[in-house]
C-alpha positions in Angstrom: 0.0 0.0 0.0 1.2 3.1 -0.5 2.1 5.7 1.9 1.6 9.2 2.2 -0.8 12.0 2.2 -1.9 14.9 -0.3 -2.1 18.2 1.5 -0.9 21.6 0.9 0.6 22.5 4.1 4.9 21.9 4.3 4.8 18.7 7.3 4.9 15.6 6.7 2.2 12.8 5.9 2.7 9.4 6.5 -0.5 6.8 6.1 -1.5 4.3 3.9 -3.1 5.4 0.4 -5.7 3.8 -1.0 -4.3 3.4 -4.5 -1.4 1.7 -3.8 0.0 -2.1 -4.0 -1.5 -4.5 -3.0 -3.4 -2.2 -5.4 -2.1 1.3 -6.5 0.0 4.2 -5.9 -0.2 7.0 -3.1 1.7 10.2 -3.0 3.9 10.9 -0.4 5.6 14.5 1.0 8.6 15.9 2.4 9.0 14.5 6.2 8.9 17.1 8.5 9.3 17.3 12.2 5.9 18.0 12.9 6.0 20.5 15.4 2.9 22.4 15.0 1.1 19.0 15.8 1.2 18.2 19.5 0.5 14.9 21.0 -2.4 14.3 22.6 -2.1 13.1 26.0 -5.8 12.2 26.5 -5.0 9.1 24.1 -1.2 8.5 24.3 -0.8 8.5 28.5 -3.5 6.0 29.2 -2.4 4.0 26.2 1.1 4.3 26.8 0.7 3.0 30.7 -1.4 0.1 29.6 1.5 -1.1 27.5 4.2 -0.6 29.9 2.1 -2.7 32.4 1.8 -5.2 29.8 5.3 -5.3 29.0 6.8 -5.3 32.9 3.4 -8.2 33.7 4.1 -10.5 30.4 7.8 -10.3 29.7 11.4 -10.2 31.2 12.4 -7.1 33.2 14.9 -6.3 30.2 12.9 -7.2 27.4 10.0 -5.5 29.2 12.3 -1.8 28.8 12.6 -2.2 25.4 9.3 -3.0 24.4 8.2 -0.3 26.6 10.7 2.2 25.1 9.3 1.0 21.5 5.6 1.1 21.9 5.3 4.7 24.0 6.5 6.7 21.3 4.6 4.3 19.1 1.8 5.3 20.4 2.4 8.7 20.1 3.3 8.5 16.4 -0.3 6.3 15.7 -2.1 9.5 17.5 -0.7 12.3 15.3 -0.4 10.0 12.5 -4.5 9.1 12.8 -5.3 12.7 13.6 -2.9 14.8 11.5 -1.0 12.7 9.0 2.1 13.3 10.5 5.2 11.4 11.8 6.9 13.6 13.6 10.8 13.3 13.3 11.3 14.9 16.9 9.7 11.4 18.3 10.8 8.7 15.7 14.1 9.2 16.0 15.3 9.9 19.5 12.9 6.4 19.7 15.2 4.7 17.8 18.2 6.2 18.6 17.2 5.5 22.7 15.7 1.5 21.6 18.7 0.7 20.6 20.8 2.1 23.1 18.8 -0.3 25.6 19.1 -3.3 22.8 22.9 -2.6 23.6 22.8 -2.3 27.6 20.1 -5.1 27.8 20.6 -7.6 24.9 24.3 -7.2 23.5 24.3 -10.2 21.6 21.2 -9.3 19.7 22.6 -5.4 18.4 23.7 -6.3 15.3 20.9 -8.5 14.3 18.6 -5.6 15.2 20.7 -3.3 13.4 20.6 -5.7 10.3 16.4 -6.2 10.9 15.8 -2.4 11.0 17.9 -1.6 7.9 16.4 -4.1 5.8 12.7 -2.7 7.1 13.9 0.5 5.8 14.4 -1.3 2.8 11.5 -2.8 2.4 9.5 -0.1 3.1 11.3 1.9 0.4 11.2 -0.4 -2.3 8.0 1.2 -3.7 9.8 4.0 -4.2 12.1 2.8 -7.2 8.6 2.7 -9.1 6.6 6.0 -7.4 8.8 8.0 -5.8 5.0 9.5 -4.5 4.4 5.7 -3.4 5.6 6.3 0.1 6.4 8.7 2.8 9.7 9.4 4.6 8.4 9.1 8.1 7.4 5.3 7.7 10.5 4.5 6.4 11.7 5.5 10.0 9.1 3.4 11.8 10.4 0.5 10.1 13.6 1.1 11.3 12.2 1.6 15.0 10.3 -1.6 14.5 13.7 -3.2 13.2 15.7 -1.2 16.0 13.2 -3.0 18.7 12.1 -6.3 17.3 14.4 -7.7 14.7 13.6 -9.7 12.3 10.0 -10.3 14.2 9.5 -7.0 13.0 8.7 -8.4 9.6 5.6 -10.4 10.8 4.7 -6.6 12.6 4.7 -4.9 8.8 2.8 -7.5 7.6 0.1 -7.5 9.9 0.1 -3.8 9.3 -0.6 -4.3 5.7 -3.2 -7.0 6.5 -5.2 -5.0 8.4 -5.2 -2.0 6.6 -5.9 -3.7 3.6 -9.7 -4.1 4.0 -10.2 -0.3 5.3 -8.6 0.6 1.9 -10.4 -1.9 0.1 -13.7 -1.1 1.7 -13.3 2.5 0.6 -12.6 1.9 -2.5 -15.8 0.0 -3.0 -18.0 2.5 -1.6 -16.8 5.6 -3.3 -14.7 4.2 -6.2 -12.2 6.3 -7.7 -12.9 9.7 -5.1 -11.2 6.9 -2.5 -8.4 6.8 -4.4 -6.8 10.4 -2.8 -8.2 9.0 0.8 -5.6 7.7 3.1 -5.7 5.5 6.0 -3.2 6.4 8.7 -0.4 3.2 8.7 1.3 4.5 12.1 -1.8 3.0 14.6 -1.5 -0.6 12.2 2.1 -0.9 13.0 1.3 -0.3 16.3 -1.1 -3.0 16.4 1.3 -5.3 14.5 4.0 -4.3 17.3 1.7 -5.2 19.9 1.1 -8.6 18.9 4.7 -9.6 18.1 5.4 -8.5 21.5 3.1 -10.3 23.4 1.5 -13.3 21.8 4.5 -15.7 22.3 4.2 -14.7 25.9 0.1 -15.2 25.7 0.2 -18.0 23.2 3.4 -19.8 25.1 
C-alpha cells in the first residue's frame, strides 16, 4: 500500500493510500518534524501506561524496557499519524536512537541483528519508491527502522500485519466511493502499532 498524504501544508504525511500495491500508488511528501502537531495526551498517556504494564506483567524485566521504550513513542506517532497525517521526526528518531541504546545495555548479543532487521525494514519499506517516488512517505521508512531497531527480524511479521489490516479499510473505501477513495488515506502509524503489539506479546500469551 502506499504511503503518504496529499495536503498543501509543508509537514509531513505518512498513512497508507488507497491506491497503492497490493493495489495502486499514493503520493507521499517531504517528512517534517511535525512540530505544530502536539501529541495528545488524553490518548497516548493511558495507552502508553497500559503497555508498559503489559510489557513489565508479560515479559522479562529487560525485554519489558525495550518493548516499553518501542511502543510509547509508538503510540504517540499512531495518534498524530490518525489525527494529522504526520510522523513527527522529533519522536521517531530519538525512539530509535534511545531502543537501541537499551538493545545494547540489555541484549548485547542481539545489536547487530537488530541493526541488520531495521535496515532491511527501511528497505522494504522503500522499495515502492524505485517505481513511485510518490508511493511512500519518509516518516514510515523510519518506523520500520524503529520496528527493526526493537524487534528484529519479528518486526517483519509486525509490517505485515500492518498491511493486513489495513488492507480491508482501503479496500472497503474503494468499493463504496470508487475512484474519489483513491486520494483518501488511511493512517499506517496506529496498524504498526497493532502489529508491534502482537509480536510483543503473543508468544508470551500463546506460550
Amino acid at each position: 500500500m502506499g504511503i503518504g498524504r496529499s495536503t498543501g501544508d509543508t509537514m509531513a504525511a505518512h498513512s497508507v493510500g488507497l491506491t497503492d500495491a497490493p493495489g495502486g500508488g499514493g503520493r507521499a511528501e517531504a517528512d517534517g518534524d511535525g512540530a505544530r502537531v502536539p501529541v495528545s495526551s488524553r490518548v497516548v498517556a493511558p495507552l502508553s501506561l497500559l503497555l508498559v504494564a503489559l510489557s513489565f506483567t508479560l515479559l522479562s524485566p529487560a525485554r519489558a524496557l525495550v518493548v516499553g521504550l518501542a511502543l510509547v513513542p509508538m503510540t504517540a506517532l499512531a495518534e498524530t499519524d490518525h489525527r494529522a497525517g504526520v510522523i513527527p521526526n522529533r519522536i521517531v528518531v530519538p525512539a530509535i536512537a534511545v531502543v537501541l541504546v537499551a538493545q545494547l545495555a540489555a541484549f548485547p548479543d542481539e545489536l547487530v541483528s537488530c541493526l541488520l532487521a531495521a535496515l532491511a525494514g527501511a528497505i522494504f519499506m522503500a522499495l515502492p519508491l524505485a517505481f513511485n517516488r510518490d508511493a511512500i512517505g519518509i516518516g514510515d521508512v523510519k518506523l520500520a527502522l524503529l520496528l527493526g531497531a526493537a524487534f528484529g527480524w519479528s518486526a517483519f511479521a509486525a509490517l505485515l500485519l500492518a498491511f493486513v489490516c489495513a488492507f480491508p479499510l482501503a479496500l472497503a473505501a474503494l468499493m463504496r466511493r470508487g475512484r474519489a477513495a483513491r486520494r483518501e488515506k488511511i493512517p499506517f502509524a496506529a496498524f504498526a502499532l497493532c502489529g508491534a503489539v502482537f509480536v510483543s506479546f503473543a508468544p508470551s500469551v500463546i506460550g
